[in-house]
C-alpha positions in Angstrom: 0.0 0.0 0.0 1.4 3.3 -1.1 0.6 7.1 0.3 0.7 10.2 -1.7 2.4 12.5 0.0 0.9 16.1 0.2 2.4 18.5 -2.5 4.7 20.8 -2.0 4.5 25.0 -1.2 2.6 26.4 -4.2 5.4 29.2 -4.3 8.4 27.1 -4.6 6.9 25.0 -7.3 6.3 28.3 -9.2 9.0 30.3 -8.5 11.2 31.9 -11.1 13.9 29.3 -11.9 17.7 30.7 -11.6 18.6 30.8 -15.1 22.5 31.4 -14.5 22.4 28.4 -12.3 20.4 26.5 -15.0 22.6 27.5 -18.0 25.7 26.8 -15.8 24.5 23.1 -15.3 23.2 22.9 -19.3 27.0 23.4 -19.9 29.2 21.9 -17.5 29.8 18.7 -19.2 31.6 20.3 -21.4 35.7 19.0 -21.5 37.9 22.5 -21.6 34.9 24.7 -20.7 36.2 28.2 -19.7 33.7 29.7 -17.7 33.3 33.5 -18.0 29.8 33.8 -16.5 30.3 34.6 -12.5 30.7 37.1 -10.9 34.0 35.5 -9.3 37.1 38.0 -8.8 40.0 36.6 -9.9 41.7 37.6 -6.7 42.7 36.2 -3.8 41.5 37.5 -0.2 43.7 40.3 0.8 46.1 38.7 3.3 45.5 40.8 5.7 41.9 39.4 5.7 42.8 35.9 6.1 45.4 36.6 8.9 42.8 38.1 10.7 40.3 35.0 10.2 43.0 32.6 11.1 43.8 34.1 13.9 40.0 34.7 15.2 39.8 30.5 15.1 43.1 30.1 16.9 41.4 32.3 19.5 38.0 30.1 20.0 35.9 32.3 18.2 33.9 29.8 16.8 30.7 30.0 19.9 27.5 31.8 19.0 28.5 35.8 18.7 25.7 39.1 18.0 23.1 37.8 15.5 22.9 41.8 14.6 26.7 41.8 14.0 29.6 41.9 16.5 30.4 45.2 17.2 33.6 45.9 15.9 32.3 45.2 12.5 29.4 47.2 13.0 31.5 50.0 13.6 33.8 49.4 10.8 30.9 49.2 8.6 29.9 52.7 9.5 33.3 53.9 9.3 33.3 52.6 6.0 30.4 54.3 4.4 31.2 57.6 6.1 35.1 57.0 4.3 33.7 55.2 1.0 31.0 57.6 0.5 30.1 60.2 3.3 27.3 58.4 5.0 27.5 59.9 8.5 25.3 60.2 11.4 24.0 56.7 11.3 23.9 54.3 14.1 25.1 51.0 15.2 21.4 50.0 15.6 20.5 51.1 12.0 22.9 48.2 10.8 22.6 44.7 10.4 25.5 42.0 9.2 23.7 39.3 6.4 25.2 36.1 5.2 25.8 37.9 2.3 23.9 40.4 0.1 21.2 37.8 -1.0 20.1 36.9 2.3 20.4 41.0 2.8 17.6 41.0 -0.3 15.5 38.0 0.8 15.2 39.4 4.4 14.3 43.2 3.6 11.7 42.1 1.0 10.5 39.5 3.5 10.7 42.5 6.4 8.7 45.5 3.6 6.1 43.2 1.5 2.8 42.0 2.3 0.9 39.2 0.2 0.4 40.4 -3.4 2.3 44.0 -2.9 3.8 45.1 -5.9 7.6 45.8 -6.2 9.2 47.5 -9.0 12.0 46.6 -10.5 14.4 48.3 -13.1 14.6 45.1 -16.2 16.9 44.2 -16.7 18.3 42.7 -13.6 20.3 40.4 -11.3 18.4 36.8 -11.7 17.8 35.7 -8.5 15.9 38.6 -7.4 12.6 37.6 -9.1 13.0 34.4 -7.1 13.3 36.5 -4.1 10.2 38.4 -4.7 8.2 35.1 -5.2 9.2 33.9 -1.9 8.5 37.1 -0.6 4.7 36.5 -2.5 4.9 39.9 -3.5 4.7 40.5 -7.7 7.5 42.2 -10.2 6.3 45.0 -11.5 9.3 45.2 -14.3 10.5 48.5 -15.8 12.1 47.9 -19.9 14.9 49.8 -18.8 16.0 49.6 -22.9 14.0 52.0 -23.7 16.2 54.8 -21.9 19.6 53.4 -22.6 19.1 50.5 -19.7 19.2 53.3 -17.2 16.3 54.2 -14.5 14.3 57.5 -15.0 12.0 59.7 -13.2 9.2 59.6 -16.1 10.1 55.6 -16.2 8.9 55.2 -12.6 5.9 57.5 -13.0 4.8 55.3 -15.7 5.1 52.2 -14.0 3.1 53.8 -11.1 0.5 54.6 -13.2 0.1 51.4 -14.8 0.2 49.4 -11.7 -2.7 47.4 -11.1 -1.9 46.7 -7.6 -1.0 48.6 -4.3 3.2 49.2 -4.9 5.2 49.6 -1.8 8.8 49.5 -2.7 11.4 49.8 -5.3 14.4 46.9 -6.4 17.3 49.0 -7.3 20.7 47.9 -8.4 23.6 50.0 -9.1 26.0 49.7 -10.8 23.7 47.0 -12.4 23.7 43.8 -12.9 24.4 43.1 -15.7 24.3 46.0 -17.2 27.8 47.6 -15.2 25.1 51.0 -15.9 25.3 53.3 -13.0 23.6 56.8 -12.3 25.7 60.6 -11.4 25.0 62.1 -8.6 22.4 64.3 -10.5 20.5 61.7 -11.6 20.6 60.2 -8.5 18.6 63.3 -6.6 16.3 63.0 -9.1 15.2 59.8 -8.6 15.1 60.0 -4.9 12.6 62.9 -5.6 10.0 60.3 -7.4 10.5 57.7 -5.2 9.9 60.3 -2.4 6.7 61.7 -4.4 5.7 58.3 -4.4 6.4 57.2 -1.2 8.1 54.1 -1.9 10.6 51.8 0.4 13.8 51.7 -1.8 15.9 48.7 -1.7 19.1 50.0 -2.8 21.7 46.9 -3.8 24.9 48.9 -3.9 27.3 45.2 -4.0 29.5 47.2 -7.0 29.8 50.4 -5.3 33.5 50.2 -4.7 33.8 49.3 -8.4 32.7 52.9 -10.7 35.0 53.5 -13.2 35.6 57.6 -14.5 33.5 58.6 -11.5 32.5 58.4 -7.7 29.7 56.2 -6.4 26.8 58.4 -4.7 24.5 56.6 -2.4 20.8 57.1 -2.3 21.2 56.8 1.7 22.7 60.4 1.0 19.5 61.8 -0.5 16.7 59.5 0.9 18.0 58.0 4.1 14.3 57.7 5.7 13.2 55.7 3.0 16.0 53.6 1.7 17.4 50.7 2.8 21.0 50.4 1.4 22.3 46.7 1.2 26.4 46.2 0.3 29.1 43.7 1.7 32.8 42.5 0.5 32.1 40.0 -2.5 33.2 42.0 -5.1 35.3 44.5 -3.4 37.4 42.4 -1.6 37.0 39.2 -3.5 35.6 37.6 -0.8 32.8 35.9 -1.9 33.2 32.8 -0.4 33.1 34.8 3.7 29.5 35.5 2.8 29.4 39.1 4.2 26.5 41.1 3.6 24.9 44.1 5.6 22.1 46.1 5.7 21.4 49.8 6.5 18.1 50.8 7.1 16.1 53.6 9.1 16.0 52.8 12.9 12.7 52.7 12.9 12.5 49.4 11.1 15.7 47.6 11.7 14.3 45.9 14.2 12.0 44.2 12.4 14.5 43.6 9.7 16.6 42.1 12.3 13.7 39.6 13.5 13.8 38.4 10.2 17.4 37.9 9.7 17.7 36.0 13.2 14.6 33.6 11.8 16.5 32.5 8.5 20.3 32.3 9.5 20.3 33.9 13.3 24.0 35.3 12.5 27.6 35.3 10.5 30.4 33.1 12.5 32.1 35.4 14.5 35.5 34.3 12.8 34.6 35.5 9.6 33.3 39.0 11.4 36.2 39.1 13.1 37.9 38.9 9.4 35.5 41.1 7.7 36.0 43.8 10.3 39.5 44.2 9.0 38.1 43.7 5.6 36.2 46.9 6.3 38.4 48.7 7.7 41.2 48.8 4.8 42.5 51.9 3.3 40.6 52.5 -0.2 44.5 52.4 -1.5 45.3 48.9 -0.4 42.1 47.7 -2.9 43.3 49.6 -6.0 44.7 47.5 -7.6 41.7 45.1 -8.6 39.6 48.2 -9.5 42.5 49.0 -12.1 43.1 45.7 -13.5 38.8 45.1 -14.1 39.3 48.6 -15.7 42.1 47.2 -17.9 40.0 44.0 -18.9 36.9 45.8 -18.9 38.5 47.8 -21.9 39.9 44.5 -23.9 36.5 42.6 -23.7 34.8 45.6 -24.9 37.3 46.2 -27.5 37.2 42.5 -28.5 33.4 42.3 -28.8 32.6 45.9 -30.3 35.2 44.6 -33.1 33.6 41.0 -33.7 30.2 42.7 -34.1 28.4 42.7 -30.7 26.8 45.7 -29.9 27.5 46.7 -26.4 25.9 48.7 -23.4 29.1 50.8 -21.9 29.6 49.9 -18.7 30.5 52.4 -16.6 30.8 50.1 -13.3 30.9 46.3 -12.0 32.6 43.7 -13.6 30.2 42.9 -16.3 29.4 43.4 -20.1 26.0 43.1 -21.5 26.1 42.2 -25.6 23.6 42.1 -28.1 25.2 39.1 -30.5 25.7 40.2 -34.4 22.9 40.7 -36.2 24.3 38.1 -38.6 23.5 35.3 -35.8 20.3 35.7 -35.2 18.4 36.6 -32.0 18.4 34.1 -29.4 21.6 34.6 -27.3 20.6 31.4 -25.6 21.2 29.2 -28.3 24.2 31.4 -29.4 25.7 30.9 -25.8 25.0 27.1 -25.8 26.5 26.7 -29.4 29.3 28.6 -28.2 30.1 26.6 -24.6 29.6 23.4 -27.5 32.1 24.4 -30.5 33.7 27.4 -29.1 34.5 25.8 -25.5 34.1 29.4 -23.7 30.7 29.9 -21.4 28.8 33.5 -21.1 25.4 34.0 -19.8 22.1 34.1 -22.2 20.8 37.9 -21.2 17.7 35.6 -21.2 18.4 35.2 -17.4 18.3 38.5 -16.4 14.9 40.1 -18.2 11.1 39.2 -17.8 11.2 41.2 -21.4 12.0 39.5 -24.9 14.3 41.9 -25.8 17.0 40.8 -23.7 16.4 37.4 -25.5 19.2 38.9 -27.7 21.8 39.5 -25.4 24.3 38.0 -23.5 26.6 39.0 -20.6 30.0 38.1 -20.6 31.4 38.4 -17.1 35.2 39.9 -17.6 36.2 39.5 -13.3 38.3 36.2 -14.8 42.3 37.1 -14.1 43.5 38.9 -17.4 44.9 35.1 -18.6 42.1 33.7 -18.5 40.2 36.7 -19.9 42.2 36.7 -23.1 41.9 32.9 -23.6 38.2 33.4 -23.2 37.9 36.4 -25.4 40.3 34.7 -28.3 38.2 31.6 -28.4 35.2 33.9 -28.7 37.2 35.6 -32.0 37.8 32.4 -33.3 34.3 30.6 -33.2 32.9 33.7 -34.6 34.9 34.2 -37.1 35.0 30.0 -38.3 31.0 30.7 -38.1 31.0 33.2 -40.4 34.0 32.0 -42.9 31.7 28.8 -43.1 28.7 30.7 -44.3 
């Protein structure tokens, strides 16, 4: 005698699938695949940072520590964003250490949105946010960011308020973008901050790349809109340390409690080691980090110089580690069939921009992630060169 066992949450079966994780395993089969599709800094952890871990487990400080973050990194996190980018008169209360910045997202959006709220979010953009918003059971409320050179506007977000067709309590917004590398002056900035104000809507400010802008300064919309916005950062991509899982969160102090509630009921806190490390992290003369931010600037200028020349046409980025491609017009459309054809014959993975749109014109794109050391970078772009150019002598 068997038993049917009941089915499973409604939301989960639904949910928006992870199309970088999906391509990823579409492709890794492949003998002599080189991957240029994560975000991964080719870097190692600045030493300093690992002494500093090391040292925190030789000292026991592996027990349960502050589920809101110890507070030394607190502290450094704060004197980090008054250094980085001016943000003063905060408190240690209106901050809370994540286990990374995708629990950061999962727990505000989980903390702001009610059943069926509407969140907007500037299209394209990161993948595993719409997944985020379904467990939230909130809805997308996309914004074709395409149609104003994939950056956010003022007349863009009155639009989508006028359109919605539900109650809309917060924005999603990502700068520089994912995967875009588009980021916003301090101008544009201010003006945004006005509508969202006008509109008076939570903003969920993912600023992971801030520490990467390249010809200009990040701004911060914690600057210009501090009572609304809820800023979430960590030390992925600025300190190649995605594998600490560091995240934060600064919010208003009137809600961080909640927000911490939240965090303590899906991961309770980051080992105290790794705080211990990432309060150093923190705390690291802008300097001492230089030379990744020039070296993504170096490749950022040979993938674009590569692709521009082989026919792709490409949105400029002025930030992040990322290039996002329309493919030549003489392959066709579908950049996910392009990408597959290209992991097959031309042994070199990039993402279909498929992933990161709820809009068929990204079905054209790809994004080509250039954070790969140079080495591998070249190798990458070269076999790129010579699969399009065998496609196209073999026409």
């Amino acid at each position: 005698m068997t038993s049917q066992l009941p089915e499973l949450n409604p939301t989960v079966l639904n949910m928006h699938q992870d199309a970088l994780i999906n391509f990823q395993k579409e492709v890794m089969g492949i003998a002599d695949l080189l991957p240029l599709t994560f975000g991964e800094p080719g870097f190692a952890t600045p030493t300093v940072v690992k002494e500093a871990t090391i040292q925190a487990i030789q000292n026991d400080r592996s027990h349960y520590g502050s589920s809101q973050g110890e507070l030394p990194l607190r502290r450094a996190i704060l004197s980090f964003l008054k250094d980085r980018y001016g943000i003063t008169g905060r408190s240690i209360d209106e901050v809370v250490v994540t286990t990374g910045v995708s629990e950061a997202i999962n727990v505000v959006l989980k903390t702001l949105l009610a059943a069926g709220d509407g969140l907007l979010i500037p299209d394209p953009a990161f993948g595993s946010y719409f997944a985020a918003i379904d467990l939230a059971n909130a809805v997308a409320l996309p914004i074709d960011t395409s149609r104003a050179n994939y950056k956010l506007t003022p007349a863009l977000v009155d639009e989508a308020m006028a359109q919605a067709k539900r109650p809309v309590k917060a924005i999603l917004f990502n700068y520089p973008n994912n995967p875009t590398g588009v980021t916003y002056t301090e101008a544009e900035l201010a003006a945004l901050a006005a509508t969202f104000k006008r509109h008076q809507l939570w903003v969920i400010s993912d600023e992971i790349y801030a520490e990467l802008t390249y010809g200009q300064d990040h701004h911060s919309l914690a600057l210009d809109l501090p009572e609304q916005t809820l800023v979430v950062n960590g030390l992925s991509k600025s300190h190649a340390m995605t594998g600490y899982r560091v995240g934060f969160i600064l919010g208003p102090k009137a809600i961080m409690q909640k927000v911490q509630e939240v965090h303590v009921s899906l991961t309770y806190g980051v080992p105290t080691f790794i705080q211990d490390g990432a309060a150093v992290a923190f705390a690291m003369p802008k300097e001492d980090l230089a030379y990744m931010k020039e070296a993504y600037e170096a490749r950022r200028q040979l993938a674009v110089d590569t692709l521009t020349d082989l026919g792709f046409d490409i949105v400029y980025p002025k930030g992040a580690f990322y290039l996002f491609a329309k493919i030549p017009a003489d392959f066709g459309t579908d950049g996910w069939a392009f990408a597959a054809d290209l992991a097959q014959q031309g042994r070199v993975a990039i993402m279909p921009g498929a992933g990161f749109s709820l809009f068929d014109g990204a079905k054209a794109y790809v994004r080509l992630s250039y954070a790969a050391d140079m080495a591998q970078l070249q190798e990458g772009l070269q076999r790129i060169r010579a699969y399009v150019e065998k496609k196209r002598a073999n026409r």
